[in-house]
DSSP file (Angstrom, degrees, kcal/mol; ACC not computed):
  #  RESIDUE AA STRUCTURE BP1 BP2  ACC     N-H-->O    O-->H-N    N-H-->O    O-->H-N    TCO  KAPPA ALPHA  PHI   PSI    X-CA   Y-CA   Z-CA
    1    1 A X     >        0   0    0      0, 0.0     4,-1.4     0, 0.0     3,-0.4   0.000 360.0 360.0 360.0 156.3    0.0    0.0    0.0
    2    2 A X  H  >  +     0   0    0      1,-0.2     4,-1.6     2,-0.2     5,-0.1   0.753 360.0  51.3 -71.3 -18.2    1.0    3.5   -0.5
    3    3 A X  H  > S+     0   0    0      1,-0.2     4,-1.6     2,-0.2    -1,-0.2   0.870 104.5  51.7 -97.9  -7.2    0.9    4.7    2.8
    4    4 A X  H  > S+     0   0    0     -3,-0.4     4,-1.0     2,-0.2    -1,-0.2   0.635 109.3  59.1 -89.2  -9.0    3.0    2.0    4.4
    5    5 A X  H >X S+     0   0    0     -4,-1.4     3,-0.8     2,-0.2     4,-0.6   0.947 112.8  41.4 -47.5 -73.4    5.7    3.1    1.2
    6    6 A X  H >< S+     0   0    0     -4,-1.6     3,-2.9     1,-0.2    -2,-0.2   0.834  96.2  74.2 -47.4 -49.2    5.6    6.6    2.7
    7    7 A X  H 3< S+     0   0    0     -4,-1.6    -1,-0.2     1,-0.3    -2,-0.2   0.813 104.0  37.2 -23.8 -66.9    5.8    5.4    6.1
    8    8 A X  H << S+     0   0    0     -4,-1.0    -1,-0.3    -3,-0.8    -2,-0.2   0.466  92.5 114.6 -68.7  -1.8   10.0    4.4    5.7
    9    9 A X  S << S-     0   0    0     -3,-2.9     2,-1.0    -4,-0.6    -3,-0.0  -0.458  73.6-117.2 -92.8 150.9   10.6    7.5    3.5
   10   10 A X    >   -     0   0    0      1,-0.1     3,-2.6    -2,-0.1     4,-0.3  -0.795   9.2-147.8 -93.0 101.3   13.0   10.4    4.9
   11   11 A X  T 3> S+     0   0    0     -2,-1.0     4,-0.9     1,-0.3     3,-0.1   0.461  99.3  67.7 -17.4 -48.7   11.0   13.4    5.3
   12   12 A X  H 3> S+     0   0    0      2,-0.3     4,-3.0     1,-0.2    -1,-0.3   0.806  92.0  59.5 -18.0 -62.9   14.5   15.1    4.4
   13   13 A X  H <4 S+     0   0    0     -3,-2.6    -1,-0.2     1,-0.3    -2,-0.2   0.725 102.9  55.2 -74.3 -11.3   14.3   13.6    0.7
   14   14 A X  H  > S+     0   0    0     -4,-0.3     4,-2.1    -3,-0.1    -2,-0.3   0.931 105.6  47.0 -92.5 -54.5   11.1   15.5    0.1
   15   15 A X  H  X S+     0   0    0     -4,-0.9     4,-2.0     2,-0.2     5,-0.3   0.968 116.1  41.7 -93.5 -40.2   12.4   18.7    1.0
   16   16 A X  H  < S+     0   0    0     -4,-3.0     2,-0.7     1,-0.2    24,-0.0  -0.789 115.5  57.6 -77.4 176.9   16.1   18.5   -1.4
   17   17 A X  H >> S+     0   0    0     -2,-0.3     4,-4.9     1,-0.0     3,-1.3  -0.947 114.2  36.2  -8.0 -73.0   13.6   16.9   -4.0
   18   18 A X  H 3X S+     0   0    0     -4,-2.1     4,-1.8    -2,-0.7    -2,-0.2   0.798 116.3  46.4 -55.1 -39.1   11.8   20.1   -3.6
   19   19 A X  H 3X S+     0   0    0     -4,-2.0     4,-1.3    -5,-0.3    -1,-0.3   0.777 117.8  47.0 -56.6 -38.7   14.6   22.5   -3.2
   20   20 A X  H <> S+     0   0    0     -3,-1.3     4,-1.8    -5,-0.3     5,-0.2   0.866 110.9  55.6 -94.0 -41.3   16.5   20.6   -6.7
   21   21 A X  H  < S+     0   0    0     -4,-4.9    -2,-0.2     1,-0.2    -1,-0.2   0.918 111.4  41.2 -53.7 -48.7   12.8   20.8   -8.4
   22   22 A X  H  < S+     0   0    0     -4,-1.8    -2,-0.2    -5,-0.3    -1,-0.2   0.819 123.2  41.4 -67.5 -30.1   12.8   25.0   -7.8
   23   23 A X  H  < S-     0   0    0     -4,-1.3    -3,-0.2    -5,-0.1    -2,-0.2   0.970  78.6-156.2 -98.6 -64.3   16.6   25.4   -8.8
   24   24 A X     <  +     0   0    0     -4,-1.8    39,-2.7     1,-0.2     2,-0.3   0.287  66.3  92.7 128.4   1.7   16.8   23.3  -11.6
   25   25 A X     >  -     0   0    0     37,-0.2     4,-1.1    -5,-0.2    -1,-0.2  -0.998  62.7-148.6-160.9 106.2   20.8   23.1  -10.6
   26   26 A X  H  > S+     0   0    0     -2,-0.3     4,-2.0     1,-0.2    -1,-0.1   0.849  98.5  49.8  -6.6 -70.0   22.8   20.7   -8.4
   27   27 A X  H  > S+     0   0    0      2,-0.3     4,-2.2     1,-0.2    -1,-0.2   0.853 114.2  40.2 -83.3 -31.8   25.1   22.9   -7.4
   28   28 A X  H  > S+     0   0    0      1,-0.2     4,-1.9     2,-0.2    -1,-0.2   0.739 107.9  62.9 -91.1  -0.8   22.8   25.7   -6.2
   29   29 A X  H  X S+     0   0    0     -4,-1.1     4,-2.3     2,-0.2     3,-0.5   0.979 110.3  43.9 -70.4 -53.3   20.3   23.1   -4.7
   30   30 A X  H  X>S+     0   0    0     -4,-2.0     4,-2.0     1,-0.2     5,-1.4   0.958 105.8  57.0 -58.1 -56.3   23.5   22.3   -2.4
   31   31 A X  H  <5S+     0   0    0     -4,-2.2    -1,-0.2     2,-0.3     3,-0.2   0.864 111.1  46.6 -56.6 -46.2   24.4   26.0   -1.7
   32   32 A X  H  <5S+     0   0    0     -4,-1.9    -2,-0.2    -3,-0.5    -1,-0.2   0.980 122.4  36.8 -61.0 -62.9   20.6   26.3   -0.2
   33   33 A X  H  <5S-     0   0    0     -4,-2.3    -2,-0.3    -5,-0.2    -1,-0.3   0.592 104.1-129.0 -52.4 -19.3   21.0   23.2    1.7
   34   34 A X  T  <5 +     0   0    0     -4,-2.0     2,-0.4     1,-0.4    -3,-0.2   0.796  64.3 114.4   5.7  72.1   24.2   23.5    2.7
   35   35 A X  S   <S-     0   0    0     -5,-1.4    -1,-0.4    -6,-0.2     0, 0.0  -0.934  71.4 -82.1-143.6 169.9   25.5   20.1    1.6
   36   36 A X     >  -     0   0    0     -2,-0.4     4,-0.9    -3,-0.1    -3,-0.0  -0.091  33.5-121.0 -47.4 134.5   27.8   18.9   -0.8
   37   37 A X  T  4 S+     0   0    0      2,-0.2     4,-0.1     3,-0.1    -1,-0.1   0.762 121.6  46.9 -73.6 -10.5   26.7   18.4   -4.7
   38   38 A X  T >> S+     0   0    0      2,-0.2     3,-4.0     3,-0.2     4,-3.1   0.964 110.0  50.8 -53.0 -67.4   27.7   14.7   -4.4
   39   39 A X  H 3> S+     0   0    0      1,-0.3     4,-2.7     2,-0.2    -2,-0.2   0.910 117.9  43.6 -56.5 -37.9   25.5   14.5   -0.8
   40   40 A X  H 3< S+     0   0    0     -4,-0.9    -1,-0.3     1,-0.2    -2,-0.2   0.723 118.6  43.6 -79.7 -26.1   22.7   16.2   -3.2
   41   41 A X  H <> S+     0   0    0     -3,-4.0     4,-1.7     2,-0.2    -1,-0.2   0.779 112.1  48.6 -83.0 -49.1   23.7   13.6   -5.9
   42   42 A X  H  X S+     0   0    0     -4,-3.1     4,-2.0     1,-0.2    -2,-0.2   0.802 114.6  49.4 -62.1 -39.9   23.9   10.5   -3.6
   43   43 A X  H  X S+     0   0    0     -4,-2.7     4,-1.4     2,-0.3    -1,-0.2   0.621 109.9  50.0 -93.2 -14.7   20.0   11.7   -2.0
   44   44 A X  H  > S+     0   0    0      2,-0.2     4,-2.1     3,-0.1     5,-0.5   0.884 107.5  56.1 -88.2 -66.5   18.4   12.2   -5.7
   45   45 A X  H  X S+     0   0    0     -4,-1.7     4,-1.1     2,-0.2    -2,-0.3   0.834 105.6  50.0 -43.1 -68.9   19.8    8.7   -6.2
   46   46 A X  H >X S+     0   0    0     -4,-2.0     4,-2.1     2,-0.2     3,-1.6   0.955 114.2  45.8 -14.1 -82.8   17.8    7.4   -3.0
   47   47 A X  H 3X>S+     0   0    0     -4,-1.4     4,-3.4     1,-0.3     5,-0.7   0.944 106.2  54.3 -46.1 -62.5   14.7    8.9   -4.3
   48   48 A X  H 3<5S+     0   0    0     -4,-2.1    -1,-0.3     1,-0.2     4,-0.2   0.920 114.9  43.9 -50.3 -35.4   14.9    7.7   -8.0
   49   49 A X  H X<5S+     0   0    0     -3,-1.6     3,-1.4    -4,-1.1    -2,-0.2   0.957 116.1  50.5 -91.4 -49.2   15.3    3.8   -6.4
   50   50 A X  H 3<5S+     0   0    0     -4,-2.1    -2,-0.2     1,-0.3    -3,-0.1   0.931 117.9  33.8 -32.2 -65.2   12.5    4.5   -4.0
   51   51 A X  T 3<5S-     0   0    0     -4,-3.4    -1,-0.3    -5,-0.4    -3,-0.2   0.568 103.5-128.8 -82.1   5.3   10.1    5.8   -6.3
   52   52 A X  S < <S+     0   0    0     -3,-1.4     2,-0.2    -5,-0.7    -3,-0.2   0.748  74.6 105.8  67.7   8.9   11.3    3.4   -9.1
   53   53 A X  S    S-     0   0    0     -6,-0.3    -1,-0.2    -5,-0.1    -2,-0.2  -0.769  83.2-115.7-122.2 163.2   11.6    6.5  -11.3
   54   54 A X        -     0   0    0      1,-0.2     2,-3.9    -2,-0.2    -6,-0.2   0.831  33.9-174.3 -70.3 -43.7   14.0    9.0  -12.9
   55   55 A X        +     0   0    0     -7,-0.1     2,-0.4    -8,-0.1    -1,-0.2  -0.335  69.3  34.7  84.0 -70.0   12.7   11.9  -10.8
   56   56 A X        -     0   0    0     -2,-3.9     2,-0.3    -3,-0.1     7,-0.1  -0.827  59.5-161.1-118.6 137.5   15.0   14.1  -12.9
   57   57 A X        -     0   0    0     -2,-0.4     2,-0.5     6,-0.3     0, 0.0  -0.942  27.3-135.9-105.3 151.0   16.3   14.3  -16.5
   58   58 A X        +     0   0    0     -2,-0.3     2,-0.2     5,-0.1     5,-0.2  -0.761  34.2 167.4-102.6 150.5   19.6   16.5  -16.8
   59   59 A X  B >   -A   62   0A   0      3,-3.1     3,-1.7    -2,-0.5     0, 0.0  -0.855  50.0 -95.2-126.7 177.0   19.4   18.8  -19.9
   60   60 A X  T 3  S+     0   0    0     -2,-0.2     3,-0.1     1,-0.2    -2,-0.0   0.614 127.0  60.6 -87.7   8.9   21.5   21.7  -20.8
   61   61 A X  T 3  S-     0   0    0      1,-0.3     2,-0.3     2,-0.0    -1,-0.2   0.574 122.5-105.8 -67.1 -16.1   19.3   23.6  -19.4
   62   62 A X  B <    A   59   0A   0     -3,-1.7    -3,-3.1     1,-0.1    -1,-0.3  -0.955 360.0 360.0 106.1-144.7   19.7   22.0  -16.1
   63   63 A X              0   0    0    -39,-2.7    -6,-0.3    -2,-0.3   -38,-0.2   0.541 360.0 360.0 -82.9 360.0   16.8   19.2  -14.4
């Protein structure tokens, strides 16, 4: 069920989701969080196997 999915997720990975979703940009999604763009890299990578999706495509635009 979906809500026992949600249950194990880290609250945490919803907000840099959200933060990487507004910015569009690694590096200035880190600069708000203050983390690393690897830590930022590593936690998008956690989301993408959770939800079984890409989440993000990179472009040269940015996500």
């Amino acid at each position: 069920m979906v809500k026992d999915k949600l249950r194990n997720l880290d609250l945490n990975l919803l907000k840099l989701f959200s933060v990487v979703y507004q910015h569009r940009n690694l590096k200035r999604s880190s600069e708000v969080l203050f983390i690393s763009p690897p830590a930022v890299s590593q936690n998008i990578n956690k989301l993408r196997e959770y939800f079984e999706d890409e989440l993000f495509i990179k472009t040269t635009k940015g996500f």
